[in-house]
C-alpha positions in Angstrom: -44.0 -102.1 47.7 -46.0 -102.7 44.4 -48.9 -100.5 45.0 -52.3 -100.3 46.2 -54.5 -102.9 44.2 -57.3 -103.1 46.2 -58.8 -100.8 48.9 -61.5 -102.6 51.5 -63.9 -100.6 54.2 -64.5 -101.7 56.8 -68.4 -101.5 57.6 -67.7 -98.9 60.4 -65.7 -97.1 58.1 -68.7 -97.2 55.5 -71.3 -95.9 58.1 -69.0 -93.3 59.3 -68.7 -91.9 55.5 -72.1 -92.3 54.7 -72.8 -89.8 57.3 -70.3 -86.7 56.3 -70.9 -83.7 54.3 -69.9 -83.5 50.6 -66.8 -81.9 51.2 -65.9 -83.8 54.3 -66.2 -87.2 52.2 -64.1 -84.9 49.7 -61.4 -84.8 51.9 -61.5 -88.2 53.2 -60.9 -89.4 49.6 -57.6 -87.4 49.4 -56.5 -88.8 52.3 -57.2 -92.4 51.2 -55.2 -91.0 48.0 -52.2 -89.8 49.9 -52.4 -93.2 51.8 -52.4 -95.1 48.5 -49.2 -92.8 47.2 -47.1 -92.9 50.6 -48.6 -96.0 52.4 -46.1 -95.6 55.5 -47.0 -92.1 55.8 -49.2 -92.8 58.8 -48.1 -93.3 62.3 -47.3 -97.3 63.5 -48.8 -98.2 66.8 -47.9 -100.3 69.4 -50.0 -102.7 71.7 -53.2 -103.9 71.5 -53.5 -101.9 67.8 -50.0 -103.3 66.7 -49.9 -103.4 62.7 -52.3 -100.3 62.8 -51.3 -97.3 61.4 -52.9 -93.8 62.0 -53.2 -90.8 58.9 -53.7 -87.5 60.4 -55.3 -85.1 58.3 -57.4 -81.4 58.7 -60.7 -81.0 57.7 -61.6 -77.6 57.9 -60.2 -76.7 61.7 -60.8 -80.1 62.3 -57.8 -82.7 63.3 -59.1 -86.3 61.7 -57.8 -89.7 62.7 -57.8 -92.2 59.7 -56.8 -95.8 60.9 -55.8 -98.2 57.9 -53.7 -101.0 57.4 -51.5 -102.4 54.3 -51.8 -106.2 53.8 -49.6 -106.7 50.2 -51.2 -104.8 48.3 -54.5 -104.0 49.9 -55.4 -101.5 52.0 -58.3 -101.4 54.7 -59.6 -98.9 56.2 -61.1 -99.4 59.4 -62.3 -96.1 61.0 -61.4 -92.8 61.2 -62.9 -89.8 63.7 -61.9 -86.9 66.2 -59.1 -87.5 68.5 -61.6 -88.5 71.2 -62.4 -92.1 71.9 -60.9 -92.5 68.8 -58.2 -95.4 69.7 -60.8 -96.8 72.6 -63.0 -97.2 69.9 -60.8 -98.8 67.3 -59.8 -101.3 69.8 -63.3 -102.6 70.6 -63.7 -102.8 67.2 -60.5 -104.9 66.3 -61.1 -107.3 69.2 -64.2 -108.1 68.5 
């Protein structure tokens, strides 16, 4: 793989991250970076979000879901969130 080139939001993902606290957004960005260094790092799923892969990260005592997806060399970021509804939500949002 060449590298991460270009990184897209998706708008969810930008209202989401307008929305968190200074350090929150702090470690969002880290785990965008570790995305961007490790791309397969997440988990692949199967289904409906086939293609999709999931970043789990901690937030303070907080589990976080990051969805994203590699396309060459672009990554997009779709949505991330609390185990809870997470993968429902996703899905609406993909098939849409």
């Amino acid at each position: 793989m060449g590298g991460i080139s270009e990184i897209i939001q998706s708008p969810t993902f930008a209202k989401q991250k307008k929305k968190l606290k200074k350090s929150q957004i702090n470690k969002l960005d880290e785990a965008v970076k570790t995305i961007m260094a490790r791309p397969d790092i997440g988990d692949i799923k199967k289904g409906d979000l086939q293609g999709i892969r999931v970043y789990k990260y901690k937030a303070g005592t907080d589990l976080v879901l990051l969805a994203y997806e590699i396309d060459g060399s672009t990554l997009y970021l779709y949505s991330f969130g609390s185990h809870q509804n997470f993968y429902r939500e996703l899905s609406k949002y993909l098939h849409h």
